[in-house]
VMD Tcl script that draws the C-alpha trace (Angstrom):
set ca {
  {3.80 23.42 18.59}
  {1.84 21.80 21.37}
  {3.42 22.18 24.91}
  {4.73 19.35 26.57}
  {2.00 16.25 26.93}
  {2.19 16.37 30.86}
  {-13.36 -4.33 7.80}
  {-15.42 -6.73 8.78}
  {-15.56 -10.19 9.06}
  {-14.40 -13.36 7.18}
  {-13.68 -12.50 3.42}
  {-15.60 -9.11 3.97}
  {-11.88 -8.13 5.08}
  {-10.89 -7.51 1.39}
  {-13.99 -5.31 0.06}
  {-14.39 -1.88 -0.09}
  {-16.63 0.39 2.14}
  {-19.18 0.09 -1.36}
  {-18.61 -3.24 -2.08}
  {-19.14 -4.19 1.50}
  {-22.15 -2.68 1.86}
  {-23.64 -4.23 -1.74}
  {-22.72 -7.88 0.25}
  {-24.52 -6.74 3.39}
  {-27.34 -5.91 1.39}
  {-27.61 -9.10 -0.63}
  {-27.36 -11.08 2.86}
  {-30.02 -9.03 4.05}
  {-32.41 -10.46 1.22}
  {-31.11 -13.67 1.64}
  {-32.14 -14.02 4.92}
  {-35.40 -12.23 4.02}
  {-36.35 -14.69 1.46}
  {-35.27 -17.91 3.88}
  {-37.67 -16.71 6.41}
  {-40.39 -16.83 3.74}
  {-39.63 -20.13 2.77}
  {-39.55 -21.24 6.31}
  {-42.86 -19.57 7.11}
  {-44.71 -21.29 4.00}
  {-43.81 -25.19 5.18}
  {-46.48 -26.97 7.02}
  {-46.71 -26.53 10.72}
  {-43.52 -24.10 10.76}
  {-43.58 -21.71 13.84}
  {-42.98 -18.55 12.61}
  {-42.75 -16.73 15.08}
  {-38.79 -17.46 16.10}
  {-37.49 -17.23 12.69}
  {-39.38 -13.71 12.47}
  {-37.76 -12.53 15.50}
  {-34.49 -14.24 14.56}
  {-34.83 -11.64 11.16}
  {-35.54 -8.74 12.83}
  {-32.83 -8.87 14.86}
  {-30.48 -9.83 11.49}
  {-31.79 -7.39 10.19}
  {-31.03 -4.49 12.66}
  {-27.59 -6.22 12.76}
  {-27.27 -5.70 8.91}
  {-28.55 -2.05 9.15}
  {-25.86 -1.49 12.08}
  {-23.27 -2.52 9.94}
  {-24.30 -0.43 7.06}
  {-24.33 2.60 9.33}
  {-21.07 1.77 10.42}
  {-19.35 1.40 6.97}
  {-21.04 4.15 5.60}
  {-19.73 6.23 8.56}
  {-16.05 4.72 8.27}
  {-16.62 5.51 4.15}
  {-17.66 9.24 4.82}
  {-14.43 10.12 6.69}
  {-11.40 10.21 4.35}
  {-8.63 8.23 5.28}
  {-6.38 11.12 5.03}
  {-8.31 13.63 7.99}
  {-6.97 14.15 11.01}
  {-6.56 16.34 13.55}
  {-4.46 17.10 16.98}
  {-6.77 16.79 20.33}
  {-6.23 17.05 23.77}
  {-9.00 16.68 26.61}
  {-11.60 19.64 27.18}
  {-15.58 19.21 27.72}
  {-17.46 17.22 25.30}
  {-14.14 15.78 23.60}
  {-15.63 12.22 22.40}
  {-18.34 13.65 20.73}
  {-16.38 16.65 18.79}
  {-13.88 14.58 17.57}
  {-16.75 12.02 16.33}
  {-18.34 15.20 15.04}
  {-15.39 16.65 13.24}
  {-15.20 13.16 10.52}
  {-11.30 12.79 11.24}
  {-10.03 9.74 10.56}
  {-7.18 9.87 13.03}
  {-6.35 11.48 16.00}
  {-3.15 12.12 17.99}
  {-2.24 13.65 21.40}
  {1.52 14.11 21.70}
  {2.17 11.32 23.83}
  {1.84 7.58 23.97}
  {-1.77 7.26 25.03}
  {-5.35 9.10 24.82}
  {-6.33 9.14 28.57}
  {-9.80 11.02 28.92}
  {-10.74 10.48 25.26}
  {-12.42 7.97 23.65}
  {-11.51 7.25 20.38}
  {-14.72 7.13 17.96}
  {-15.86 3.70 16.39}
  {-13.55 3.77 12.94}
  {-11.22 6.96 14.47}
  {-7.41 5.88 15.09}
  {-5.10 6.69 17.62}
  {-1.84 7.62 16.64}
  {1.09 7.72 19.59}
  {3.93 9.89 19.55}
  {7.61 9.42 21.28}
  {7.63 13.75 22.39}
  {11.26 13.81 23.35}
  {14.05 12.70 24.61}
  {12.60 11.71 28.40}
  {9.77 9.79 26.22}
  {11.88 7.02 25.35}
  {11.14 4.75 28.35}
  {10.54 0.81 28.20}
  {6.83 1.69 29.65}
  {6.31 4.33 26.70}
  {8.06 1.97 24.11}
  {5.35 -0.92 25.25}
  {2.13 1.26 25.36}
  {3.22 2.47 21.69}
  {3.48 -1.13 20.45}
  {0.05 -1.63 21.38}
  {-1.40 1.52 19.79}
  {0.18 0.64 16.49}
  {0.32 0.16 13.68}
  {1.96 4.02 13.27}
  {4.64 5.77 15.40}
  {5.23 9.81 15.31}
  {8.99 10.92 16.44}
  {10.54 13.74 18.23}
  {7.84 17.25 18.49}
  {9.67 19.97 17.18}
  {13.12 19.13 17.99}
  {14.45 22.13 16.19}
  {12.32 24.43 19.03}
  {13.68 25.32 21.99}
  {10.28 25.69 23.41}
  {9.25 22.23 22.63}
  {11.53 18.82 22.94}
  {14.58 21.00 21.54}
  {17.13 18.14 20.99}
  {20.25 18.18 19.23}
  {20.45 16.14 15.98}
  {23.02 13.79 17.51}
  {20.78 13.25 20.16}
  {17.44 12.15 18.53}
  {19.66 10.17 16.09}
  {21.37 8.30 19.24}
  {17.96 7.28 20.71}
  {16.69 6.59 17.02}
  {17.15 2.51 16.97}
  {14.95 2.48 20.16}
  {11.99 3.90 18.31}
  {12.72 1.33 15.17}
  {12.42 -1.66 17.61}
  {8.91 -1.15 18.06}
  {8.62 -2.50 14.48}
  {5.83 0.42 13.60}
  {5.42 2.30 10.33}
  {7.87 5.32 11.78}
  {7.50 9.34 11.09}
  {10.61 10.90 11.30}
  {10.77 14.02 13.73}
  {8.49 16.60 13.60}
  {10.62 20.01 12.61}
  {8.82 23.07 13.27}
  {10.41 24.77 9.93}
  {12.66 24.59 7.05}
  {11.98 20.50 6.64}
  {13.28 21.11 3.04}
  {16.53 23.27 3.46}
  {19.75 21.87 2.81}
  {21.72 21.61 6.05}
  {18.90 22.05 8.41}
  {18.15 20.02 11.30}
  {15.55 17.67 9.37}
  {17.96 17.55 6.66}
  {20.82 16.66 8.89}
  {18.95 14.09 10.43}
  {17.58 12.60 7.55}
  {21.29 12.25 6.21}
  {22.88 10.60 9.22}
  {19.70 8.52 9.53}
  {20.54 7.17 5.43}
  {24.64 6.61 6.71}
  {23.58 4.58 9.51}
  {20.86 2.91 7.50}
  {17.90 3.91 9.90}
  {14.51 3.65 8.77}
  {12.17 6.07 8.46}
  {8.96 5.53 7.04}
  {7.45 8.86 6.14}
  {8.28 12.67 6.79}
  {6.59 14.50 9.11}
  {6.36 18.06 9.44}
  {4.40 21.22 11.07}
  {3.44 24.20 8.92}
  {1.70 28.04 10.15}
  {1.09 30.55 7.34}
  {1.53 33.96 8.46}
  {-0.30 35.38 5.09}
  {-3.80 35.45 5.69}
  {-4.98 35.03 2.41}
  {-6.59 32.43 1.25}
  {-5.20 31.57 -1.98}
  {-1.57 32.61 -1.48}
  {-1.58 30.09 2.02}
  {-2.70 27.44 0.05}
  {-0.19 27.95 -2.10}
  {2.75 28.42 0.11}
  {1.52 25.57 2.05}
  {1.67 23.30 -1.14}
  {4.95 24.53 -2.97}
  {6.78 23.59 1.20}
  {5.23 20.17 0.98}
  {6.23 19.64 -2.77}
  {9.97 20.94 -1.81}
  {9.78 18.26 0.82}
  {8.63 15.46 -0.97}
  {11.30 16.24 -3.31}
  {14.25 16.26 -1.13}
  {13.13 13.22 0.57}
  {11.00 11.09 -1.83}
  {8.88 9.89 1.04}
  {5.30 10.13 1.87}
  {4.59 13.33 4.37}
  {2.47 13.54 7.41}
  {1.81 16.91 7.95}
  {0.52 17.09 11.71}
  {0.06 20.47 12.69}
  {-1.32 23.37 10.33}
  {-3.11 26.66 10.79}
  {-3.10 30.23 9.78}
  {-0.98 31.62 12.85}
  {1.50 34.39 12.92}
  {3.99 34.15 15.39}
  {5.83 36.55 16.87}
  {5.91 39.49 19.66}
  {2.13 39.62 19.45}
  {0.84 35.90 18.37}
  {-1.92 37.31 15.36}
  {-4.88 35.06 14.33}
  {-6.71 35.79 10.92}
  {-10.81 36.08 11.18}
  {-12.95 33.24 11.73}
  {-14.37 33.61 8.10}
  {-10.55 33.78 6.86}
  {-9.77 30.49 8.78}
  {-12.64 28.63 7.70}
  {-11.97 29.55 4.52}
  {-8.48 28.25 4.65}
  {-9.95 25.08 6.24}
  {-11.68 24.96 3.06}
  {-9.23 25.49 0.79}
  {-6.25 23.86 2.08}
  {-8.00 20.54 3.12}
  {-9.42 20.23 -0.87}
  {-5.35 20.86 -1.81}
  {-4.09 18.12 0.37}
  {-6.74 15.98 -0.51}
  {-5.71 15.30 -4.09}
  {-1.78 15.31 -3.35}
  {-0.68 11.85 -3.59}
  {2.58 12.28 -1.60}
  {0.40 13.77 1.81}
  {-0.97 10.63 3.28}
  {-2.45 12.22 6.48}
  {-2.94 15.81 7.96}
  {-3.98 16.88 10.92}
  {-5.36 20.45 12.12}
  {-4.11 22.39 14.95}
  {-6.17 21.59 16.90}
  {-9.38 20.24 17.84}
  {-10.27 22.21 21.47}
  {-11.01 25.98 20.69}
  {-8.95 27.99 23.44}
  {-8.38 31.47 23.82}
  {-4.49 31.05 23.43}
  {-5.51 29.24 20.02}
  {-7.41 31.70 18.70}
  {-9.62 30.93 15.50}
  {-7.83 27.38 14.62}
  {-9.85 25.41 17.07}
  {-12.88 23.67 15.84}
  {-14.50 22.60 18.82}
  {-15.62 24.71 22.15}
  {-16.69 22.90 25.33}
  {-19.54 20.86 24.75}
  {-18.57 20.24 21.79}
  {-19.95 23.12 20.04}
  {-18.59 23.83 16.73}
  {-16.59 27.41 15.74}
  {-16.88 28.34 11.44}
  {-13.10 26.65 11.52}
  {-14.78 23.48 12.80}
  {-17.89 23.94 10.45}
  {-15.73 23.64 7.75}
  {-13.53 21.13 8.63}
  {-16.62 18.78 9.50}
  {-17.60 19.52 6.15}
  {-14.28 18.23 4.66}
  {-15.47 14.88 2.65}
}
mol new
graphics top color blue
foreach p $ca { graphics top sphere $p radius 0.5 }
foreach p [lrange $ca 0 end-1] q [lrange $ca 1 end] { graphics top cylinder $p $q radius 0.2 }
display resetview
């Protein structure tokens, strides 16, 4: 839906965020119990090997803090973010693990120690050489096409995304298809098209992305309608699903937001249902700036100040 964009080191690579910390821990005594034993031989000065430990130590504390940050975010959070006052620190607030902007780059934000970036080819006019390099060097993930099937967003013809297609594959990155705006799992529909000229010309495409906006405002039926689209998806496609943009929105004549408690509560609810669906490997909420044209979705106002949407989603573990 959003407008045009205008571990470790040496063998520490291989551990988990636990694991990793148990070995910092261990070296941590290690190099405790060498400066004792340097301390207690005749004549030793121990005054550089104590300052040499303190600042190990404070290294080995940093690193704890770090991994136990990177553990406390799960891998699967994410969220959509453009720039707005105090940016940096909401989206290090909010405990995503990812971040996108709808373009190729994240001028005017900072990404968070242990927060991806994720680029995105929008449309059509995105597919430049300069775009194509930038992406490369975000890697390792690519998002396609925004709502191709909206003629308010990069409204393309299936044809045309499929023509342009090979362009995005030669980046070599892990590729998400295009981004429909609705009926992903429909026979004959524009994803569905895509998907089967992309299979007769052998294109590759990685995962399935997709955008979903309940329009029923309660909690438990959302969740649900939200889940039974995803598990249609998965099995018309039998590939893992990115679902990028979500919120309780209805569209229409009069765009309608539900209450904040009624959002939060969704936040709640739907994050804990995508959590334990192996299929979704990512999601990401729409969106992380609260604006008035948003209404309750966003989770962060300017300054970084949290809304009961963003509450909740910070409290996502």
């Amino acid at each position: 839906m959003r407008r045009s964009y205008t571990e470790g080191e040496g063998d520490t690579s291989v551990l988990g965020p636990s694991r990793l910390i148990a070995s910092l821990v261990v070296a941590g005594s290690v190099a405790a119990a060498g400066v004792g034993a340097y301390a207690a031989a005749p004549g030793a000065h121990v005054s550089a090997p104590g300052a040499h430990a303190a600042a190990r130590g404070d290294e080995i504390v940093g690193r704890i803090r770090l991994v136990s940050q990177a553990a406390a975010r799960p891998a699967k959070k994410g969220v959509g973010a453009w720039t707005f006052a105090g940016v940096d620190t909401a989206l290090s607030k909010s405990g995503a693990s990812w971040y996108y902007t709808w373009g190729t780059g994240h001028q005017g934000i900072k990404s968070p120690r242990g927060v991806q970036f994720v680029p995105m080819i929008w449309g059509a006019g995105s597919v430049t050489r300069a775009n194509l390099r930038q992406v490369r060097r975000e890697g390792p993930y690519l998002l396609g096409f925004n709502e191709p099937d909206n003629g308010g967003q990069s409204n393309m013809t299936v044809a045309q995304a499929l023509a342009l297609w090979p362009r995005l594959m030669a980046t070599h990155l892990t590729l998400g298809s295009p981004a429909v705006a609705a009926g992903a799992a429909t026979p004959g529909s524009w994803l569905d098209q895509f998907m089967t000229g992309a299979r007769a010309a052998r294109y590759r495409v990685n995962f399935i992305t997709v955008h979903w906006y309940g329009a029923d405002f309660a909690t438990g039926a959302a969740v649900h309608q939200l889940e039974s689209y995803l598990r249609a998806i998965h099995a018309r496609y039998h590939l893992p699903i990115w679902l990028t943009e979500f919120a309780l929105i209805r569209f229409g004549a009069t765009t309608v937001f539900p209450s904040a408690r009624r959002q939060a509560a969704f936040v709640t609810a739907a994050t804990s249902m995508l959590q334990r669906l192996r299929f979704v490997q990512r999601y990401g909420w729409f969106a992380l700036p609260a604006t008035a044209g948003d209404g309750t979705a966003g989770l962060f106002r300017p300054g970084a100040v949290a809304t009961r949407a963003g509450r909740a989603f910070e409290a996502v573990r």
